[in-house]
C-alpha positions as CSV (number, residue, x, y, z in Angstrom):
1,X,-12.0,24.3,27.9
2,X,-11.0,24.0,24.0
3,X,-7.6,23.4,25.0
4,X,-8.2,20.8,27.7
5,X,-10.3,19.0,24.8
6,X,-7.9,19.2,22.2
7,X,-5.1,17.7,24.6
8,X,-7.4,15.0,25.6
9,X,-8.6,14.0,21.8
10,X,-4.5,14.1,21.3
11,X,-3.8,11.9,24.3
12,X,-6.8,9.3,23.1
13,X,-4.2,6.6,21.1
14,X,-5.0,5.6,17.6
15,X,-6.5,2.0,16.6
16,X,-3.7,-0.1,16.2
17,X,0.3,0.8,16.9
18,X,1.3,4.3,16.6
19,X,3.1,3.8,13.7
20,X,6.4,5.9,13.3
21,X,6.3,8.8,11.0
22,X,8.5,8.2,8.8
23,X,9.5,5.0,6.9
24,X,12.9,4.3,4.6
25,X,11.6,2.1,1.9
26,X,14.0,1.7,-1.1
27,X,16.5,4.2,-0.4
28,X,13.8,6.9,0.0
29,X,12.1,8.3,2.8
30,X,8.0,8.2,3.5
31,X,6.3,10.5,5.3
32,X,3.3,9.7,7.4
33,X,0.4,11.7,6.1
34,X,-2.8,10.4,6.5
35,X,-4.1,8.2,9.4
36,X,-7.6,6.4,8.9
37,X,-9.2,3.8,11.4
38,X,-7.2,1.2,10.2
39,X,-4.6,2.3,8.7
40,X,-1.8,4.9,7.5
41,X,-0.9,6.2,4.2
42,X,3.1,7.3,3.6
43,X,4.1,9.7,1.1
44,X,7.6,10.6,-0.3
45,X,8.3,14.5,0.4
46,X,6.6,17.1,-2.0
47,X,3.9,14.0,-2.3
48,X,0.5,13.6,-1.1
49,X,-3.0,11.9,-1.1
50,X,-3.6,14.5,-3.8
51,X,-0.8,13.9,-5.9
52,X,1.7,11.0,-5.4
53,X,4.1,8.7,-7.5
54,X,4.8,6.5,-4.9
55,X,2.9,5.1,-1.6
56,X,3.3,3.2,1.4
57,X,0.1,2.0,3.0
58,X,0.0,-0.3,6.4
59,X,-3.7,-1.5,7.0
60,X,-5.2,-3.4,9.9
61,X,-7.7,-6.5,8.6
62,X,-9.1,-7.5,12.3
63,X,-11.4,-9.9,11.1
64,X,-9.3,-11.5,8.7
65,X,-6.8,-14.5,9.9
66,X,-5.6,-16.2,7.3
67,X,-2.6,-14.2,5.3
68,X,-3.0,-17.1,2.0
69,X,-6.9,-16.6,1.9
70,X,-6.7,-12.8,2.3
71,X,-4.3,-12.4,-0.8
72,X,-6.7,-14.8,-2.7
73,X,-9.5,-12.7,-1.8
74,X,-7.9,-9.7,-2.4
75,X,-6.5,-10.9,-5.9
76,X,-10.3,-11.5,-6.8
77,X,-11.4,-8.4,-5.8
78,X,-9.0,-6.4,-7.8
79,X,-10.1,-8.4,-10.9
80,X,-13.6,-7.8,-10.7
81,X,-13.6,-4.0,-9.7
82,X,-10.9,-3.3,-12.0
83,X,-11.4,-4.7,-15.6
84,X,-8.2,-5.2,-17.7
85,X,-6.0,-5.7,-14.2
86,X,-3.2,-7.9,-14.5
87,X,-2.8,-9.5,-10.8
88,X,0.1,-11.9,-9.7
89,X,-0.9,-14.0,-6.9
90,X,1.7,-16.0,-4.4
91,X,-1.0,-17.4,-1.9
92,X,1.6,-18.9,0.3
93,X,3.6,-16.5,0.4
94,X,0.5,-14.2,1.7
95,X,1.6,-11.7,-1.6
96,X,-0.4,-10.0,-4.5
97,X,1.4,-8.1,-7.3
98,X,-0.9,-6.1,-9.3
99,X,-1.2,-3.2,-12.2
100,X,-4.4,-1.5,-12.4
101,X,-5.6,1.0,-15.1
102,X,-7.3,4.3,-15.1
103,X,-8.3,7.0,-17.3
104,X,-5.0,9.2,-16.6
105,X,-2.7,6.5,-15.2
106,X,-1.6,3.2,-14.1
107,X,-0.8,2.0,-10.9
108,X,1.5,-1.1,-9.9
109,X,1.1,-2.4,-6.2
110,X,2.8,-4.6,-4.7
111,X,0.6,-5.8,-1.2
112,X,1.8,-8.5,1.5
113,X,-0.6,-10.2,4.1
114,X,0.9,-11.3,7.4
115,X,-0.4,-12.5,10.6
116,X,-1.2,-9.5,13.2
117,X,-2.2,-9.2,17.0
118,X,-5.5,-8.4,15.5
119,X,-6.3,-10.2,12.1
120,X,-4.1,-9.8,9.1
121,X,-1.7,-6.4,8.5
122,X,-1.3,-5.7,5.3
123,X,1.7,-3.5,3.6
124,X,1.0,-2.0,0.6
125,X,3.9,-0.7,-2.0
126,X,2.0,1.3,-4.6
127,X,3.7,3.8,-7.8
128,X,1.9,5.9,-10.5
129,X,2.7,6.4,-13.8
130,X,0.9,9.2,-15.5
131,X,-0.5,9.3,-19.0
132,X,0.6,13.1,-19.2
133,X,4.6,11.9,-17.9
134,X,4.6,8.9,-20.3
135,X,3.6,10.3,-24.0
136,X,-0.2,9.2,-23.0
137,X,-2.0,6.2,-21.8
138,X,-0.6,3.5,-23.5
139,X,2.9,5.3,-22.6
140,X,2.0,5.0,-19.2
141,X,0.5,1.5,-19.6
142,X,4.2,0.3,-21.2
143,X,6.1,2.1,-18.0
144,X,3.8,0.0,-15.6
145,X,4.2,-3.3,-17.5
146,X,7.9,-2.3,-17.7
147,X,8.4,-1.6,-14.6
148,X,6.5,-4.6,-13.1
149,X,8.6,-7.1,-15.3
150,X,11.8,-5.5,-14.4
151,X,10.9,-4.9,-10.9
152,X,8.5,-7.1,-9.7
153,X,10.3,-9.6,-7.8
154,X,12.6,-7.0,-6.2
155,X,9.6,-5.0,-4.4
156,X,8.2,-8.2,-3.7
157,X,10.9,-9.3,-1.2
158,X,11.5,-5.1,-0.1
159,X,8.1,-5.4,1.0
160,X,8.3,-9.0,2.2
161,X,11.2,-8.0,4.3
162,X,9.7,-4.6,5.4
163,X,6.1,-5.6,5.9
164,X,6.8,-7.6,9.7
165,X,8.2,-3.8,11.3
166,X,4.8,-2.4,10.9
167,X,2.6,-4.0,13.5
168,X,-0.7,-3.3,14.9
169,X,-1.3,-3.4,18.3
């Protein structure tokens, strides 16, 4: 009976596509490792949820439809739940660039909005860079901003380009 089970819960299919589980992004490969409701978190090898430099996420907005309002949204979202953010909108293009701080790192993103079967998918480029790798937090602050300014508009059109494989049923 506990095998029948298990083969049915693995023949029951996931909300939205079954995404593949891998992804080449950038030259590197992304492993699928975590699967929520709406959505799928990729993780270079040797990374995970736990500890990561770099992440792919592909979320499912269903009740979303409009790709310029949702980065808008977004955008203010990230500015009120993360003091001393610095956030790049491009509402038409449906794009938010962002850096965030925390207490042992900073994080650039890089997210893109676009029109799904169901609402708005959204494809999420995300990379870390660690107080304790970067001669402390302003180190790591400098290596985001860095980054960003160096980087910033390439990412945006990787992810541009990459965000319209990864659909949702």
């Amino acid at each position: 009976m506990k095998k029948l089970l298990t083969l049915l819960i693995l023949m029951i299919p996931l909300t939205g596509a079954a995404m593949e589980n891998k992804i080449k992004f950038d030259g590197e490969n992304y492993n699928l490792s975590v699967n929520t409701e709406n959505g799928y978190n990729y993780y270079p090898n040797g990374e995970n949820s736990d500890n990561w430099h770099s992440k792919i996420s592909i979320n499912n907005l269903p009740t979303e439809t409009n790709p310029t309002e949702a980065s808008a949204e977004f955008a203010h979202t990230i500015q009120s739940e993360h003091p001393g953010a610095s956030v790049l909108v491009y509402p038409e293009a449906g794009m938010v660039g962002y850096i965030t701080p925390s207490k042992d790192f900073f994080e650039y993103n890089t997210v893109s909005f676009k029109k799904g079967k169901k609402g708005i998918d959204k494809f999420i480029y995300s990379k870390r860079f660690y107080s304790e790798e970067n001669g402390g937090l302003e180190g790591a602050r400098k290596a985001a901003i860095d980054f960003a300014e160096k980087n910033n508009k390439k990412y945006m059109e990787l992810v541009d380009k990459t965000a319209p494989k990864y659909k949702f049923d």
